[in-house]
C-alpha positions in Angstrom: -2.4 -81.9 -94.4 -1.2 -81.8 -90.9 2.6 -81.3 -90.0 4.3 -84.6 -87.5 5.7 -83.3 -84.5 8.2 -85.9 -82.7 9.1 -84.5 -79.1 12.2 -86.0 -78.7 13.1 -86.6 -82.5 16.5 -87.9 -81.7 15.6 -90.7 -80.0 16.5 -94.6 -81.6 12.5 -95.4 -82.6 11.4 -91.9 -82.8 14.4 -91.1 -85.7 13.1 -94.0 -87.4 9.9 -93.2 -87.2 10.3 -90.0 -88.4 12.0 -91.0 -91.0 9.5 -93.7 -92.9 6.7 -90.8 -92.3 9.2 -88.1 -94.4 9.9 -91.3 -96.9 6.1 -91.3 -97.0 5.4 -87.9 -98.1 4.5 -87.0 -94.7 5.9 -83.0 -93.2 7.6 -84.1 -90.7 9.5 -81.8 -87.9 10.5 -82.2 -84.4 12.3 -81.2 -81.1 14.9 -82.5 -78.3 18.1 -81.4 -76.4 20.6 -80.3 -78.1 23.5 -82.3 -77.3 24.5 -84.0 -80.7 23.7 -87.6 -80.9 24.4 -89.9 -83.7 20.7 -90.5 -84.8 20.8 -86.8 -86.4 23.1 -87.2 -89.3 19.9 -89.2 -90.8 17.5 -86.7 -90.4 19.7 -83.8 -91.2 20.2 -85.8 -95.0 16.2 -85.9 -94.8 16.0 -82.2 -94.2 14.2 -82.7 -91.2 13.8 -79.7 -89.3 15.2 -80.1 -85.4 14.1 -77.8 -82.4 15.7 -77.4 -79.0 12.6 -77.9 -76.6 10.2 -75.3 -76.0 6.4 -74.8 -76.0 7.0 -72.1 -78.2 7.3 -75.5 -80.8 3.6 -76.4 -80.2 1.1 -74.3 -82.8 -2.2 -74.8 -84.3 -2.2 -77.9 -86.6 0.3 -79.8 -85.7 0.3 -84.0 -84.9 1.7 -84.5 -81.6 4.1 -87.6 -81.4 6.0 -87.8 -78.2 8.4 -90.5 -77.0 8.4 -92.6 -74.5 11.7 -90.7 -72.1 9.3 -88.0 -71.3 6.9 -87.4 -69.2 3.6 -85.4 -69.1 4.8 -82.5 -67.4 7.3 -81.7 -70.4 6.6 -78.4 -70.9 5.7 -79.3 -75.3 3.3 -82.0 -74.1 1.8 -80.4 -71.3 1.0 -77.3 -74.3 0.0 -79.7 -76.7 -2.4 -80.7 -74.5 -3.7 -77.0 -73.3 -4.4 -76.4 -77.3 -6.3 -79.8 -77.6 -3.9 -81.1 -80.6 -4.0 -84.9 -81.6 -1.5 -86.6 -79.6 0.1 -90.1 -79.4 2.7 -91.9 -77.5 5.6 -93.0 -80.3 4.1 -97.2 -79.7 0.6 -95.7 -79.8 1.2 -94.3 -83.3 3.6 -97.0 -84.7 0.8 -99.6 -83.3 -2.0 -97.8 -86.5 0.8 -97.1 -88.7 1.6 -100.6 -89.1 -2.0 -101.7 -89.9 -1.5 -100.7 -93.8 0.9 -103.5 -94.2 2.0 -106.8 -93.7 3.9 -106.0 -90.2 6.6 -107.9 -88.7 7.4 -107.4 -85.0 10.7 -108.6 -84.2 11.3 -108.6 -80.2 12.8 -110.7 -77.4 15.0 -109.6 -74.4 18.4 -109.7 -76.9 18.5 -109.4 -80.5 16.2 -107.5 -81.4 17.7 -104.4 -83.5 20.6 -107.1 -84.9 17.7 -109.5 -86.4 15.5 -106.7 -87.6 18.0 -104.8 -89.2 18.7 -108.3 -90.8 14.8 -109.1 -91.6 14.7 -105.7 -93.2 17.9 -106.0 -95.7 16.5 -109.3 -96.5 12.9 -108.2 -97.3 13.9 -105.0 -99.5 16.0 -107.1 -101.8 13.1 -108.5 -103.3 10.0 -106.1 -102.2 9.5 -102.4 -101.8 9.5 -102.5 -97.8 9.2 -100.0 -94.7 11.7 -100.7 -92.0 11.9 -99.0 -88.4 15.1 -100.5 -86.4 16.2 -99.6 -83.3 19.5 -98.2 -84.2 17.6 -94.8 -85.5 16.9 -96.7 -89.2 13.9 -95.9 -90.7 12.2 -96.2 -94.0 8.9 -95.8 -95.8 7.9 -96.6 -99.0 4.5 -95.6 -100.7 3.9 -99.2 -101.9 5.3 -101.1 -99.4 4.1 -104.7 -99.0 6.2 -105.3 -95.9 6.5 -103.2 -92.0 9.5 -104.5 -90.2 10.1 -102.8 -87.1 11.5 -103.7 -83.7 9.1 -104.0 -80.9 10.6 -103.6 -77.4 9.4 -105.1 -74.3 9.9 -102.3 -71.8 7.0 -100.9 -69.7 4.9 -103.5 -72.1 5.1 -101.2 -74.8 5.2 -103.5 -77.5 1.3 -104.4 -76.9 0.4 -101.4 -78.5 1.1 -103.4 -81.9 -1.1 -106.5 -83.3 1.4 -107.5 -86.0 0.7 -110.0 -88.7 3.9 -111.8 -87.7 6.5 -111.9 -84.6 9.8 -112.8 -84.6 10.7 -113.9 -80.5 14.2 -114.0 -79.9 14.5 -115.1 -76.3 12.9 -114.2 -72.8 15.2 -112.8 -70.4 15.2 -110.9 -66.8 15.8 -107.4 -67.7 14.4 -103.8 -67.0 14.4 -104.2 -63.2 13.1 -100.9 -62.8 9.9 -102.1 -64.4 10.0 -106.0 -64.7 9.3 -107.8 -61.0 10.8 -111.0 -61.9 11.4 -113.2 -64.7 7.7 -114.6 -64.6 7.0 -110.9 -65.1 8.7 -110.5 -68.2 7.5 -114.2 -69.1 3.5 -113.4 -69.1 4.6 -109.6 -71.3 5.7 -112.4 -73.4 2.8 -114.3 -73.6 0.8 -111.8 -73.6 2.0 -110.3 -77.4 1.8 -113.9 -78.5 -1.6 -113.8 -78.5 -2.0 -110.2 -80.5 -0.2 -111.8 -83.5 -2.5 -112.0 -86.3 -0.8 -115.2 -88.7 1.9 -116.3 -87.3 5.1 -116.6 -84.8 8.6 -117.9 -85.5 10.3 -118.3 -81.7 13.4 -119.4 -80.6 12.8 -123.3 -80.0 16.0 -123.6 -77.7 14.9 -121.0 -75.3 13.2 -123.0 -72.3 10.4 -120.0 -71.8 9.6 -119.3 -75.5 9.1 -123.6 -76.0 5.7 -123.2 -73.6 4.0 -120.6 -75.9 0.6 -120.2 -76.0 -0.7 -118.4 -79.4 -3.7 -118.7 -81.5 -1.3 -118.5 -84.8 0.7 -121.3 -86.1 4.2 -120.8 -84.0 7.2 -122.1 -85.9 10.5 -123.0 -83.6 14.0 -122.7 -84.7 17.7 -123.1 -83.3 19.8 -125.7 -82.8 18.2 -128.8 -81.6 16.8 -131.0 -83.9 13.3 -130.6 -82.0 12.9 -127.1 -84.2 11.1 -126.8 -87.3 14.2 -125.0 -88.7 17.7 -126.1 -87.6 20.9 -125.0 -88.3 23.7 -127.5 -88.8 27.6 -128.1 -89.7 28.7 -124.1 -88.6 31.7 -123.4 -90.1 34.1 -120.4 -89.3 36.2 -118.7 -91.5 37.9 -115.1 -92.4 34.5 -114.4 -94.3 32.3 -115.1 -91.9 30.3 -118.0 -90.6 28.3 -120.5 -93.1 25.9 -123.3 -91.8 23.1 -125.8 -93.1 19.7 -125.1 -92.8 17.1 -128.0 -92.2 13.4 -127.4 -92.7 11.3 -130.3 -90.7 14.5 -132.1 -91.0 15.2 -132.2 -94.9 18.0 -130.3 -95.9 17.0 -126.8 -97.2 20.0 -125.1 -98.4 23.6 -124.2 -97.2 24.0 -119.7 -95.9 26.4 -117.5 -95.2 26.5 -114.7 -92.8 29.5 -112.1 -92.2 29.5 -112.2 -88.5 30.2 -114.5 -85.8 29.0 -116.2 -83.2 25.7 -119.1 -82.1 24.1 -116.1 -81.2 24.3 -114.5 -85.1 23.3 -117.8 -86.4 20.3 -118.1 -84.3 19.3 -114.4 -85.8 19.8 -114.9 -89.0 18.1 -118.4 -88.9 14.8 -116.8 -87.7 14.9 -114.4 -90.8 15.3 -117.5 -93.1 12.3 -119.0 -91.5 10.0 -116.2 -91.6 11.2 -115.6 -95.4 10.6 -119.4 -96.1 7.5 -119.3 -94.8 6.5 -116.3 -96.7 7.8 -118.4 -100.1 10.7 -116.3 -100.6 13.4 -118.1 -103.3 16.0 -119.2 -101.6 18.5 -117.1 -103.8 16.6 -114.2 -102.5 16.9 -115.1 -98.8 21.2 -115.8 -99.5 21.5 -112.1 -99.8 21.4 -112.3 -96.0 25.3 -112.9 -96.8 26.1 -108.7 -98.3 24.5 -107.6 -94.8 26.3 -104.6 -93.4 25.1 -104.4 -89.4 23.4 -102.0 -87.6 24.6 -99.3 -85.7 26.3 -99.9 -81.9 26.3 -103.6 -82.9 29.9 -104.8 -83.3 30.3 -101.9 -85.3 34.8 -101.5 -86.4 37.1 -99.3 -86.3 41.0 -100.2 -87.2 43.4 -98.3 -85.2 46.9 -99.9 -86.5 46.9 -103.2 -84.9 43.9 -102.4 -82.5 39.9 -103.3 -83.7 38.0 -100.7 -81.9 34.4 -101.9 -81.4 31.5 -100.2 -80.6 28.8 -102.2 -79.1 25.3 -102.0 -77.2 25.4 -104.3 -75.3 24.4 -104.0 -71.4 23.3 -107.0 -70.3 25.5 -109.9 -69.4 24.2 -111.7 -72.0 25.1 -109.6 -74.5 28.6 -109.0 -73.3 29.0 -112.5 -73.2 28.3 -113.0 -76.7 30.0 -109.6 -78.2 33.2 -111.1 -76.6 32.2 -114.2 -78.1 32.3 -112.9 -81.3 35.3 -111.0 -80.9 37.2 -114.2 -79.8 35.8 -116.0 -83.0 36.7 -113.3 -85.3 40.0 -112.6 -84.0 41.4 -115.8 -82.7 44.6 -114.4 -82.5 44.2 -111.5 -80.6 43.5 -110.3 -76.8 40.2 -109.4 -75.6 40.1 -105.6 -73.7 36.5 -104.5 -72.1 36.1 -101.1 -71.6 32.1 -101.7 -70.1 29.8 -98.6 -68.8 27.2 -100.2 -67.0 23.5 -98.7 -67.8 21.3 -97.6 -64.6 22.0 -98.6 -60.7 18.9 -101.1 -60.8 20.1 -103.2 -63.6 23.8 -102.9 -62.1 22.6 -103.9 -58.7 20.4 -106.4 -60.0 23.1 -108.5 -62.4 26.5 -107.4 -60.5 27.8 -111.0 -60.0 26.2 -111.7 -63.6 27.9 -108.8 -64.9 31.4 -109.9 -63.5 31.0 -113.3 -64.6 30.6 -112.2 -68.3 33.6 -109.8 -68.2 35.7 -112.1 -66.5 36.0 -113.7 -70.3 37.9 -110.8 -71.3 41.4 -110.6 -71.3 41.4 -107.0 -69.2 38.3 -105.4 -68.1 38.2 -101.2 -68.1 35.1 -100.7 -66.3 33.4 -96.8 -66.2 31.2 -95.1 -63.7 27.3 -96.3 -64.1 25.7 -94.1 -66.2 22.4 -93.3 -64.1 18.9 -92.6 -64.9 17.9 -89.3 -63.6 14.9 -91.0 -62.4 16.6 -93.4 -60.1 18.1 -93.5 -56.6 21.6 -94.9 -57.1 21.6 -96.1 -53.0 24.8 -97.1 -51.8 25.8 -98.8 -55.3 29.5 -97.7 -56.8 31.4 -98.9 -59.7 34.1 -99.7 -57.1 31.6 -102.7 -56.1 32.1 -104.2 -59.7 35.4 -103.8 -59.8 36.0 -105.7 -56.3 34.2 -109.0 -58.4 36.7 -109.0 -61.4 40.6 -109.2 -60.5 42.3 -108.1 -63.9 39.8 -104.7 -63.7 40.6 -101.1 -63.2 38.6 -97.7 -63.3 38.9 -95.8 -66.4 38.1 -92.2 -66.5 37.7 -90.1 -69.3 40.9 -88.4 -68.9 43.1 -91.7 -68.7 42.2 -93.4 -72.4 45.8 -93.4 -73.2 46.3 -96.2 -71.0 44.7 -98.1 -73.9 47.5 -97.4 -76.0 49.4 -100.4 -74.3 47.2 -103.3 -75.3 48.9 -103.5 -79.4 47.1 -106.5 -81.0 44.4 -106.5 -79.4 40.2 -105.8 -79.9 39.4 -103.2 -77.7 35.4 -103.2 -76.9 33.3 -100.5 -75.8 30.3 -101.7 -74.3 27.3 -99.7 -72.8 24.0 -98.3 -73.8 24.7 -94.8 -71.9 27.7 -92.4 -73.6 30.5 -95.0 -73.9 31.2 -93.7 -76.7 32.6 -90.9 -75.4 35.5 -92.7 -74.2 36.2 -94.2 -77.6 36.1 -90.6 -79.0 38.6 -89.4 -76.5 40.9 -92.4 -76.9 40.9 -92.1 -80.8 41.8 -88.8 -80.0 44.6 -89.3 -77.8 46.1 -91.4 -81.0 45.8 -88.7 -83.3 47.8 -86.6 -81.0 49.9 -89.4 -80.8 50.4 -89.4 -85.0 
């Protein structure tokens, strides 16, 4: 019985997948830098041995599992190799894992990790299930009937997998550093369509996802009365959002989710689609109403009359819609952005984009970019961000107290670099303040 061997185990999608091979009786072990990061805590519960990098790691007999941030020359990898082990890319090995089950892809350019993380809470209240989200959740389960993992776009990694069902979100021009254009991103799109094995619930409101071409039956939902599942009559309240669900326009039943926002009900009306069409009861499918998030996804903190959230979000779509849901939840409060934007290309790509979304804020804290060592950051600054958006200042790590002024307010930190550093320091600087 061979021992799994994740290089770069802390990773989102390689914690998870290290995970549901450990749930599956698998020996599972791996290595990485040693800087703590928040995926450990799961695999420190599961025992899971951790490594700092070396090619001292790499011995006879071992599985060879290395994520996607590294590169051949990594010194485990490029020893793997000299001793001829069996090796994989983490999509690769996800892409055969998956063929024991009925797998579920969940992608699109937004949503993804929310709407799985959904699909999967869903699915294991009536079935044994395996789950691989990309917040570092993973789960196996010897007789699982279902595989519901997120599948990302990037690089086109997500053709590795020929799922039994896909869940599409939306399209959208991200990635600059890989993606050429939105046409680019479009025929990625396209192109996983057609691996789907029986069928595809897309978003029928997104204009690029309506001119699908699959050889499965695709299903459309959202809010136009053109989908095969529409939601109707949203309603806000304290608990959360409720709305009416119409199948081929017949009333279906009436659900309740505990978030906020269109973009929420849009994710948690494709789960109700792809469980209706796998003839789940409908009192089964309303437990989508005791779901408890994911991580880095409007995730709370209360800080006397401050909500500090923690979000992912690094697109200017996604800000847009994290404020959104802020606004919706907390009518009554003001709206602070503390944003770290995520790679020069994507910040020189989006900058007026990026302004335009934090503008909705009430006061906008923006941080330097958080760079990829594998980019040349040109001539780009954070200063030419904050020239776009009047009510904006820097904020350095050093300065969080500042934060202490805005009382009764949500303060969001936004980023998919180390933002949450500057939430650490600031919750900090309050307890020195108590």
């Amino acid at each position: 019985m061979t021992t799994y061997h994740f290089i770069g185990i802390k990773g989102t999608g390689m914690s998870a997948l290290a995970q549901i091979l450990s749930d599956s009786g698998e020996t599972v072990q791996g290595s990485d830098v040693e800087k703590r990061f928040f995926t450990q805590d799961a695999l420190e519960k599961k025992n899971i041995p951790i490594f700092p990098f070396s090619k001292d790691n790499i011995k006879e007999g071992l599985t060879i599992i290395a994520g996607n941030a590294f590169n051949d020359e990594h010194e485990e990898i490029q020893e793997a190799k000299r001793l001829g082990l069996t090796y994989y890319r983490y999509h690769d090995f996800l892409g055969e894992w998956l063929k024991q089950y009925t797998s579920i892809a969940v992608t699109g350019a937004h949503g993804k990790t929310s709407t799985s993380g959904l699909l999967a809470h869903v699915l294991k209240e009536a079935y044994p299930i395996s789950y691989l989200i990309g917040d570092g959740s993973g789960m196996g389960h010897a007789d699982s009937k279902y595989f519901a993992f997120e599948a990302c776009e990037y690089r086109r990694h997500f053709l590795a997998y020929e799922p039994d069902y896909a869940i599409m979100t939306n399209v959208d021009f991200d990635h600059p550093d890989y993606f050429q254009s939105i046409d680019d991103v479009v025929d990625a799109f396209q192109e996983m369509a057609l691996q789907v094995k029986k069928g595809i619930i897309a978003c029928g409101d997104d204009e690029y996802l309506q001119k699908l071409h699959a050889k499965v039956p695709v299903m459309y939902y959202g809010f136009s009365e053109s989908n095969d599942f529409q939601a109707q009559n949203i309603v806000e309240s304290e608990h959360g959002t409720s709305f009416d669900v119409f199948v081929r326009n017949t009333f279906y039943d009436t659900f309740t989710i505990p978030t906020y926002g269109n973009h929420n009900v849009l994710n948690a009306l494709s789960v109700i689609a792809l469980c209706h069409y796998e003839d789940m009861k409908s009192e089964d499918i309303k437990k989508i109403s005791t779901f408890g998030g994911v991580k880095r996804r409007f995730t709370e903190k209360q800080a006397g009359r401050q909500v500090l959230v923690d979000d992912y979000a690094h697109h200017p779509k996604e800000i847009e819609a994290t404020i959104d849901s802020a606004r919706k939840k907390y009518p009554e409060k003001s709206i602070v952005a503390i944003f770290q934007p995520h790679t020069y290309s994507r910040t020189q790509t989006f900058l007026k984009e990026f302004a335009d979304s934090l503008k909705l804020a009430d006061k906008v804290f923006l941080c330097d970019i958080f760079g990829s060592a594998r980019e040349d950051n040109g001539n780009l600054t954070i200063n030419d961000l904050i020239h776009l958006i009047d009510h904006s200042s820097l904020l350095e790590i050093d300065q969080t107290e500042v934060l202490k002024q805005y009382q009764d307010s949500v303060l969001i930190f936004m980023g998919a670099g180390d933002i949450q550093k500057f939430q650490k320091a600031y919750e900090e600087k309050l307890k020195l303040a108590d």
